[in-house]
VOGU-3710 file (C-alpha; in Angstrom, 3 decimals, decimal comma):
1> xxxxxxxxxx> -13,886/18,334/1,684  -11,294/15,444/3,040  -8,315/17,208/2,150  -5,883/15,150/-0,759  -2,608/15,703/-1,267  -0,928/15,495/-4,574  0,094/11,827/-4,746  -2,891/10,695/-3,373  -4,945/12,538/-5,936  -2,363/10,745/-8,712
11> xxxxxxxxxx> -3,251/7,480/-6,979  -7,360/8,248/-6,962  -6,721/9,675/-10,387  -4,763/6,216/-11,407  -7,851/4,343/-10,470  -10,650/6,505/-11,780  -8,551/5,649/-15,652  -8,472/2,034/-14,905  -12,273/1,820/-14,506  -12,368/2,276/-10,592
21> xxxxxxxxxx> -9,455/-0,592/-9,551  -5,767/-1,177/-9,794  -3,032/-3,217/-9,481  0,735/-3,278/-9,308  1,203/-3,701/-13,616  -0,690/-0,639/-13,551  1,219/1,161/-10,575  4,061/0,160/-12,405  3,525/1,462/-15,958  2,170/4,925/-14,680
31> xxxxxxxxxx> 4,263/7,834/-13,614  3,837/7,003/-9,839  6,850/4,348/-9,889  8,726/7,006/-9,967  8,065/7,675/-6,433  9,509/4,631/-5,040  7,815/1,289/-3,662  7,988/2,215/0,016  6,604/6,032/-0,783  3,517/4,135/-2,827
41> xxxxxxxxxx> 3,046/1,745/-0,445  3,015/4,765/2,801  0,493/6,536/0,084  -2,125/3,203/-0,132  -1,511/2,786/3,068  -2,963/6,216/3,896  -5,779/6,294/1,471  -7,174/2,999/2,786  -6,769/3,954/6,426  -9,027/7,583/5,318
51> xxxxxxxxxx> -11,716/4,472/3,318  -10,638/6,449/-0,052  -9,669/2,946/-0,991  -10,215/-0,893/-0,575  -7,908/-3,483/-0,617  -9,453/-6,458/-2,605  -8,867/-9,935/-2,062  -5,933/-10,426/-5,275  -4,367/-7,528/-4,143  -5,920/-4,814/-6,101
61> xxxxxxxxxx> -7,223/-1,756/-4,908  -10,793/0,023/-5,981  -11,496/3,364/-4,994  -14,562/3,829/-3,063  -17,690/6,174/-2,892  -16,303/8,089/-0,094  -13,255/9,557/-2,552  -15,284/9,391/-5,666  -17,308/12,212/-3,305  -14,405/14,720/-4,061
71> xxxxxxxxxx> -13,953/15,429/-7,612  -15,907/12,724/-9,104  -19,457/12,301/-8,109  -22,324/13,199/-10,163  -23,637/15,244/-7,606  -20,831/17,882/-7,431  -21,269/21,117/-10,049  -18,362/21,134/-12,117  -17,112/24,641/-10,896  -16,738/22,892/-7,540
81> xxxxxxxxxx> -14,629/20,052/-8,742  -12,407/22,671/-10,515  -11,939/24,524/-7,463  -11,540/21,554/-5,157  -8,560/20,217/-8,327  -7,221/23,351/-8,370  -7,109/23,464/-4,103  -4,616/20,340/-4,924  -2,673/21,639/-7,074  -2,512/24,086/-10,180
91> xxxxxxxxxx> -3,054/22,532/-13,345  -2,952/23,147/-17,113  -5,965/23,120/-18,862  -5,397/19,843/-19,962  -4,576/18,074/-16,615  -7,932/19,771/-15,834  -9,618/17,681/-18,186  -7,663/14,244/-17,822  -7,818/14,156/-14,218  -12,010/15,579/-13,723
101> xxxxxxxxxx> -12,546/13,092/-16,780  -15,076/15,925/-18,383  -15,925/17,142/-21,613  -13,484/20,190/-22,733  -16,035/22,183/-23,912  -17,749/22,194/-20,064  -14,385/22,512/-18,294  -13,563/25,536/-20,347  -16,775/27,370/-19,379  -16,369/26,800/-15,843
111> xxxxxxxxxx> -13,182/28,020/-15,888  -13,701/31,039/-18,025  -16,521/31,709/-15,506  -14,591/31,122/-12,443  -11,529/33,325/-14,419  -14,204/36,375/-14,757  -15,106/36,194/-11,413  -11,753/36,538/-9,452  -12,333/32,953/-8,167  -9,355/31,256/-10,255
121> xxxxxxxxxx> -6,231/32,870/-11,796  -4,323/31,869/-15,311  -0,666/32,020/-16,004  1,587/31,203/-19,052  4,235/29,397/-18,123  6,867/28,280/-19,967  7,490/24,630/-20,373  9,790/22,324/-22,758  9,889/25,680/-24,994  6,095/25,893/-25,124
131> xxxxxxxxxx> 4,237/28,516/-23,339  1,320/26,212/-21,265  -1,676/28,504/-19,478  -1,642/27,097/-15,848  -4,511/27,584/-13,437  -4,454/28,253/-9,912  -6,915/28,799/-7,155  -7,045/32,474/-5,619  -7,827/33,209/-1,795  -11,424/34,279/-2,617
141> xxxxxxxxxx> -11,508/30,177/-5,138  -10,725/28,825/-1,655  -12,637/30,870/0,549  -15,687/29,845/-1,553  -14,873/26,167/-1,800  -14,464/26,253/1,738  -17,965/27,427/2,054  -19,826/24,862/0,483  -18,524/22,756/3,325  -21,132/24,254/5,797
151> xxxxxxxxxx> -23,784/25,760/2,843  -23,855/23,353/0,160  -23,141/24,266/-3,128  -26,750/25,668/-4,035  -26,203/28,716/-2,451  -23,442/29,737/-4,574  -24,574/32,258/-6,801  -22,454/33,456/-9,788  -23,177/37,393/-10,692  -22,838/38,441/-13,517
161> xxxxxxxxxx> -19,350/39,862/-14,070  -18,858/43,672/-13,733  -17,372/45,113/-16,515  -14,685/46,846/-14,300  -13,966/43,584/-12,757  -12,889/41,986/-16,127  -10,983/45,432/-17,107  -8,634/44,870/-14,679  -8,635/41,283/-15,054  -7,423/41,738/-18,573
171> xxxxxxxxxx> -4,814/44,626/-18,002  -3,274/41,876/-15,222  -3,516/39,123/-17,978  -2,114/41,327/-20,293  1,075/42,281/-17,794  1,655/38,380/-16,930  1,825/37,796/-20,950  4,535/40,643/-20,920  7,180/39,652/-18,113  6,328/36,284/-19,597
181> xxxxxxxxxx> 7,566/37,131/-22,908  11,192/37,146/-24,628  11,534/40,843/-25,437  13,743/43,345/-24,422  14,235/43,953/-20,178  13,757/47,744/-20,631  10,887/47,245/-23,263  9,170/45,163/-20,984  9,097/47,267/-18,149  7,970/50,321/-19,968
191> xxxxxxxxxx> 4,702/48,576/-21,021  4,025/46,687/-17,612  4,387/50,484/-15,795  1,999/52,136/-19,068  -0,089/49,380/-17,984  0,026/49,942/-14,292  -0,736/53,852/-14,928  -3,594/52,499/-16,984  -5,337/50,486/-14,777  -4,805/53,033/-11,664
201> xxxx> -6,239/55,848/-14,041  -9,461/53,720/-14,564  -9,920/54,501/-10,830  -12,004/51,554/-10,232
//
C-alpha cells in the first residue's frame, strides 16, 4: 500500500464525504483549516504529485482511483481496510466507521475478529470525561497488512481463535480497564499483580 499520512488521509477522507470532489468552502468549513493555508496547500500539493488527486479546471479537487485503491475500493476485504486505517493512525470505533464509510454492524465484526486474533489491540481512553475504546494496530496487524502487498489478500486465512489465545486477551483487557480506572493507587495494583499471577499460572 502507498503509504498516507494523517492529513492526507483527512484530505482523501474530506473528499470521499463530499461525493469524490472538493473545494475551498469545503476545506474551509472542515477541521483541516485548522492546519493553516500554506500546510493544506504543501498537503494537495503532495497528494496530486503521488495522482491521489486531480486538480479540476474551477479549482476543485476529485480524488482518483489510484487513492480510492487504499481504504475505499470495493475490491479490498474490510479487515484489510481496518488494518491499513488503523496503520494511519488509531482510531475510535466511530472514526472507524466515518472515515471507511461502512455499515457498523460489519466494522464491528471485523474488528472483534481482528481483536481475537492478536492482529489489532483496544484501549479505553479517557477523553472530555468519557472513557472512548481506541484501536490500534499491533506488530503482527502490520506484519500481515504488509503481506498482502506481495500475496494478495486471498491467502489470508483467519483460524479460528484458540481459547487460550482469548484468555489472555481478556485478562490484558481486563488489566488496561483497571490502571484505566479512578480507584484507589494501592487497590489497583493489587488486582493488576492477582491478575498477572493469574494469567502466568494458566501456563499457556
Amino acid at each position: 500500500m502507498r503509504k498516507l499520512g494523517t492529513i492526507d488521509l483527512e484530505i482523501l477522507h474530506l473528499a470521499v464525504k463530499e461525493k469524490g470532489t472538493f473545494n475551498e468552502t469545503n476545506l474551509e468549513n472542515s477541521k483541516l483549516k485548522r492546519l493553516g493555508v500554506g500546510k493544506i496547500l504543501d498537503s494537495l500539493a503532495s497528494l496530486k504529485d503521488r495522482k491521489f488527486l486531480s486538480l479540476n479546471s474551477d479549482g476543485s479537487f476529485s480524488i482518483t482511483p489510484v487513492a480510492r485503491e487504499i481504504l475505499w475500493s470495493n475490491t479490498i476485504p474490510n479487515w484489510a481496510k481496518v488494518l491499513r486505517l488503523l496503520q494511519i493512525r488509531s482510531c475510535s470505533m466511530e472514526e472507524i466507521i466515518d472515515i471507511l464509510r461502512l455499515p457498523e454492524n460489519k466494522i464491528f465484526e471485523e474488528i472483534e475478529r481482528l481483536r481475537k486474533n492478536q492482529l489489532v489491540l483496544m484501549s479505553p481512553q479517557r477523553q472530555e470525561d468519557k472513557i472512548i475504546k481506541v484501536y490500534e494496530i499491533l506488530p503482527e496487524g502490520i506484519e500481515e497488512i504488509d503481506k498482502t502487498e506481495t500475496d494478495g489478500f486471498e491467502k489470508v486465512m483467519f483460524g479460528e481463535i484458540k481459547p487460550e489465545v482469548e484468555i489472555l486477551s481478556m485478562i490484558d483487557e481486563i488489566k488496561k480497564d483497571v490502571q484505566d480506572s479512578q480507584i484507589d493507587l494501592e487497590k489497583k495494583n493489587k488486582i493488576v499483580d492477582k491478575l498477572s499471577t493469574l494469567k502466568s499460572k494458566l501456563n499457556i
